[in-house]
N, C-alpha and C positions, 0 to 999 in steps of 0.2 A: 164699645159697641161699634157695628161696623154699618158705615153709612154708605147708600148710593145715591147720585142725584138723579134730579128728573130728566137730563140732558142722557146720561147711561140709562136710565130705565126706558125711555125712548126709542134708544137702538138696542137695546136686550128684545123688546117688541117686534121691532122692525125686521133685526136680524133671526127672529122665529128660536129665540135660545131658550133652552129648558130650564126654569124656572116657575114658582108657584107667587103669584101675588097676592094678599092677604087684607082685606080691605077690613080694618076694627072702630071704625065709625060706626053709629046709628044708625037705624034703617031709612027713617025718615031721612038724615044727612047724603044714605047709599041712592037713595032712589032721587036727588036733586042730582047727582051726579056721580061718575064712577070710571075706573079705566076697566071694567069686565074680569076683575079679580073676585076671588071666594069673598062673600061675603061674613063674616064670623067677628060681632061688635068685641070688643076689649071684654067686660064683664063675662061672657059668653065663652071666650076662649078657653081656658082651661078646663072645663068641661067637653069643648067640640074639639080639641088638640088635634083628635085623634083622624079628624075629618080633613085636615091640611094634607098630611102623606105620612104613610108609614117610614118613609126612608127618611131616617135620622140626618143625615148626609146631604139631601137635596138643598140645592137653592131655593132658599124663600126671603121676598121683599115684602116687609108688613109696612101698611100706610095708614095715614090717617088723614085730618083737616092738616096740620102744620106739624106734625111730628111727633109733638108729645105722647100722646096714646099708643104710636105704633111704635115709641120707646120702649114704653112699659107692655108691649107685645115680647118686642125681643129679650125682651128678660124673664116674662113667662116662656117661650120656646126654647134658649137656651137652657132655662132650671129644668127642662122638662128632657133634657138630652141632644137636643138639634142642635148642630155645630155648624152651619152655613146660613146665618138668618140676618138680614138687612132690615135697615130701616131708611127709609124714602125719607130722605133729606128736607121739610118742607113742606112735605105731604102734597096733596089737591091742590092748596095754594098758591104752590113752588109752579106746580102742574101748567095751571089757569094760567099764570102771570110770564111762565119761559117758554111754554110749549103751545101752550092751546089756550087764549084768551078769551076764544065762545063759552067756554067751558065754565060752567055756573060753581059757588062753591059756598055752601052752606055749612 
């Protein structure tokens, strides 16, 4: 599985680079905190797949609280045919503790 950290997801941001962020947390967890990615929880995904992008090929970073869920993201996106899908190293908490320490994380 192919990982970024939060220090790269940072400047992927900063630098304006084309990419989809995938946020597969709970709602309740999305609305304590968030980087402004599609919201679409784990459970949920493979039914909304189709709502990420049609281009098999795009960049996409699926996140979670600390990584595991947006694990088992990218092995739903991969099975599903996407061949460029990241998984945020750490997730929110990686987030809150390198980048942004205001940043709340339920």
């Amino acid at each position: 599985m192919k990982e970024i950290t939060v220090q790269e997801l940072k400047e992927k941001k900063e630098n304006g680079d084309d990419f989809i962020l995938v946020d597969v947390r709970e709602h309740t967890e999305y609305l304590v905190s968030n980087l402004d990615g599609q919201h679409i929880p784990l459970g949920e995904l493979p039914n909304r797949i189709d709502e990420v992008t049609s281009d098999k090929n795009a960049e996409v970073v699926m996140m979670c609280r600390s990584g595991g869920r947006s694990g088992k993201a990218v092995g739903v996106m991969e099975s599903n045919g996407f061949t460029n899908v990241h998984n945020l190293k750490g997730g929110i908490t990686a987030w809150s503790k390198e980048i942004d320490p205001s940043m709340p994380v339920a």
